[in-house]
MARRODREN-862134 format. One record per residue: chain; residue in one letter; residue number from 1; x, y, z of N, C-alpha, C, O in turn. Coordinates in pm, whole numbers, always signed. Layout:
REM residues N
R   c   r     k      n_X      n_Y      n_Z     ca_X     ca_Y     ca_Z      c_X      c_Y      c_Z      o_X      o_Y      o_Z
R   A   a   NUM        X        Y        Z        X        Y        Z        X        Y        Z        X        Y        Z
...
//
This chain:
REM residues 59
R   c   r     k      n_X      n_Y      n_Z     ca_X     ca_Y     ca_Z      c_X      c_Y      c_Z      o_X      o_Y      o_Z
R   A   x     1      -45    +1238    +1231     -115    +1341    +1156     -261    +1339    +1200     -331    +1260    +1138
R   A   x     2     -323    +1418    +1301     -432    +1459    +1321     -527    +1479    +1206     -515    +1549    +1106
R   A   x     3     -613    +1409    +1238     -760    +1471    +1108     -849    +1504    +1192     -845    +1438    +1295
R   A   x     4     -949    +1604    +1186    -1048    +1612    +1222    -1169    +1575    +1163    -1180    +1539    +1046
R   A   x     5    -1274    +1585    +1258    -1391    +1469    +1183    -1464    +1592    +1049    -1521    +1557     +945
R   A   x     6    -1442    +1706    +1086    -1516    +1785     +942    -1416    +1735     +809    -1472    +1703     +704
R   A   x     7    -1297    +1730     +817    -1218    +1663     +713    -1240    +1543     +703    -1246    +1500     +588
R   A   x     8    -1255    +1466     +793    -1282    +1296     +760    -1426    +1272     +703    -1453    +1169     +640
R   A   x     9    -1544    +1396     +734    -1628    +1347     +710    -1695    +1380     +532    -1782    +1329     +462
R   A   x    10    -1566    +1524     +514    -1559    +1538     +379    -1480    +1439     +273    -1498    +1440     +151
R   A   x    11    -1391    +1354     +345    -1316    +1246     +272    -1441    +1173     +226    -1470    +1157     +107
R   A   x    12    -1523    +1124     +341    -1611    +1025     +358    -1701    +1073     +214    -1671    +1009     +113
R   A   x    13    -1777    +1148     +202    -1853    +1180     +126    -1818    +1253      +16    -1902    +1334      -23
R   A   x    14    -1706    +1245      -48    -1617    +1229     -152    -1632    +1122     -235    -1679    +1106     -347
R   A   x    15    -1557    +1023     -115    -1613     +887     -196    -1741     +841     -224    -1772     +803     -337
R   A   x    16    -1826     +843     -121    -1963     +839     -199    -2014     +872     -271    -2112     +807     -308
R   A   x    17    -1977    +1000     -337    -1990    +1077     -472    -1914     +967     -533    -1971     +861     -559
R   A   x    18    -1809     +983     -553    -1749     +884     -671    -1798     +737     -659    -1770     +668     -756
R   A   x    19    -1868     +673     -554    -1913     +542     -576    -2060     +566     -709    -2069     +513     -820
R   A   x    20    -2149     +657     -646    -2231     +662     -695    -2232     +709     -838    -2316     +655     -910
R   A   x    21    -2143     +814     -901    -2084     +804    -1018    -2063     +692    -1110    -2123     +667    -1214
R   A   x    22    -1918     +596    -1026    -1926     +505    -1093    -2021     +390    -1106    -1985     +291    -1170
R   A   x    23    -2160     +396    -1042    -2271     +326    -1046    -2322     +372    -1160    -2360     +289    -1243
R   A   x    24    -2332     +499    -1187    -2410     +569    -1278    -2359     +537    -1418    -2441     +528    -1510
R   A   x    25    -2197     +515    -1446    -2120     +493    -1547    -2180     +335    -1584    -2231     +308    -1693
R   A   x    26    -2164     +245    -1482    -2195     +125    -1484    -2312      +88    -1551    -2312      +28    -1659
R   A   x    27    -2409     +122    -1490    -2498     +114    -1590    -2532     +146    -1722    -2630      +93    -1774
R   A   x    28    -2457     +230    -1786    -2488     +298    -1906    -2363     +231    -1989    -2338     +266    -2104
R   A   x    29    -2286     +127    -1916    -2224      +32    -2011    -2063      +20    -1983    -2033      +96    -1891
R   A   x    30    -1957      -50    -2032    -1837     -112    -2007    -1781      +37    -2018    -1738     +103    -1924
R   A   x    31    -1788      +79    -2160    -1720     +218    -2211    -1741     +315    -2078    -1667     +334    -1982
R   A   x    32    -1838     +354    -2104    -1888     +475    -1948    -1825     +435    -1825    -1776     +515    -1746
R   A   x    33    -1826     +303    -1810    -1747     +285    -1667    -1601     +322    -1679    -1535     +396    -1606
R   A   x    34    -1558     +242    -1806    -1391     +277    -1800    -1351     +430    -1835    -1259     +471    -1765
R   A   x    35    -1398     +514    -1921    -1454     +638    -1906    -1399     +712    -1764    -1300     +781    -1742
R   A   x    36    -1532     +655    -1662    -1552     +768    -1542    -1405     +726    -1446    -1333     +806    -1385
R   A   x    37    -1386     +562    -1456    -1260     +510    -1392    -1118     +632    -1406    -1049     +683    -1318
R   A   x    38    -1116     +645    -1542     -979     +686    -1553    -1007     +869    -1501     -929     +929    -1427
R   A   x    39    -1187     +957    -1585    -1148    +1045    -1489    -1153    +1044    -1295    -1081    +1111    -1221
R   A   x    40    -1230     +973    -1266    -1159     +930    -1083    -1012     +985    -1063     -963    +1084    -1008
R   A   x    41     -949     +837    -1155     -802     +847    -1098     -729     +995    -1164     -640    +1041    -1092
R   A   x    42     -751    +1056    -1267     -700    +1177    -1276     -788    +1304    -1207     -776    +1419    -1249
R   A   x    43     -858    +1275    -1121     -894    +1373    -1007     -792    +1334     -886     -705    +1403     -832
R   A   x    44     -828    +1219     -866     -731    +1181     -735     -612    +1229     -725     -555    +1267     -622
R   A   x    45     -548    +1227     -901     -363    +1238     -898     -372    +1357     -880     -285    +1393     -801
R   A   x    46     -454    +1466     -924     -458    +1579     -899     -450    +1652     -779     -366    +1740     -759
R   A   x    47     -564    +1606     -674     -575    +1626     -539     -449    +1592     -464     -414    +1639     -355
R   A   x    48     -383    +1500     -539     -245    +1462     -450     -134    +1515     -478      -50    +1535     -391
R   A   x    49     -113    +1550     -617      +45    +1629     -638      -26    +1772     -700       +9    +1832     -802
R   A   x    50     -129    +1807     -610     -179    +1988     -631     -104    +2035     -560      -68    +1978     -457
R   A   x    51      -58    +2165     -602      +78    +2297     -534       -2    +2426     -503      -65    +2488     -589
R   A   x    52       +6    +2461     -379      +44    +2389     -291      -11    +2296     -250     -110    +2247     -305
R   A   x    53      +47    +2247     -130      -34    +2130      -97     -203    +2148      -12     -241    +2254      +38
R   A   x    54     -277    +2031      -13     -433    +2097      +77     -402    +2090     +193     -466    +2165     +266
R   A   x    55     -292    +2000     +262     -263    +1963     +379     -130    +2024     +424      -32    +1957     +392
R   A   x    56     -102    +2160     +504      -24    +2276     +544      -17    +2212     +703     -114    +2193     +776
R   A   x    57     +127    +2185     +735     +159    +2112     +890     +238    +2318     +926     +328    +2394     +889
R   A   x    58     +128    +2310    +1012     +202    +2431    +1076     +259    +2418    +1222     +238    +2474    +1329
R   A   x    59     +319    +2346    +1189     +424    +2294    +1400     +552    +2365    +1388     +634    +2361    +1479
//
């Protein structure tokens, strides 16, 4: 599965958004972190079982 670097480099800086988020949660206490944790992972599940899919194999 081919990626190209404009997609890899939007993966890339995806996560850095969400690191820096959960820095931001972190600091403002246990609650806020576990908070931003769970919305993360219900963005992620989203991005992954979204219909259609983001990733279309046209071969």
């Amino acid at each position: 599965m081919p990626i190209n670097e404009k997609k890899l480099n939007v993966n890339l800086l995806d996560r850095l958004d969400m690191i820096e988020r959960i820095r931001k949660a972190k600091e403002k206490g246990e609650k806020e972190l576990e908070e931003q944790l769970d919305m993360e992972e219900r963005q992620i599940l989203r991005k992954l079982y979204q219909e259609p899919l983001v990733r279309q194999d046209n071969q």
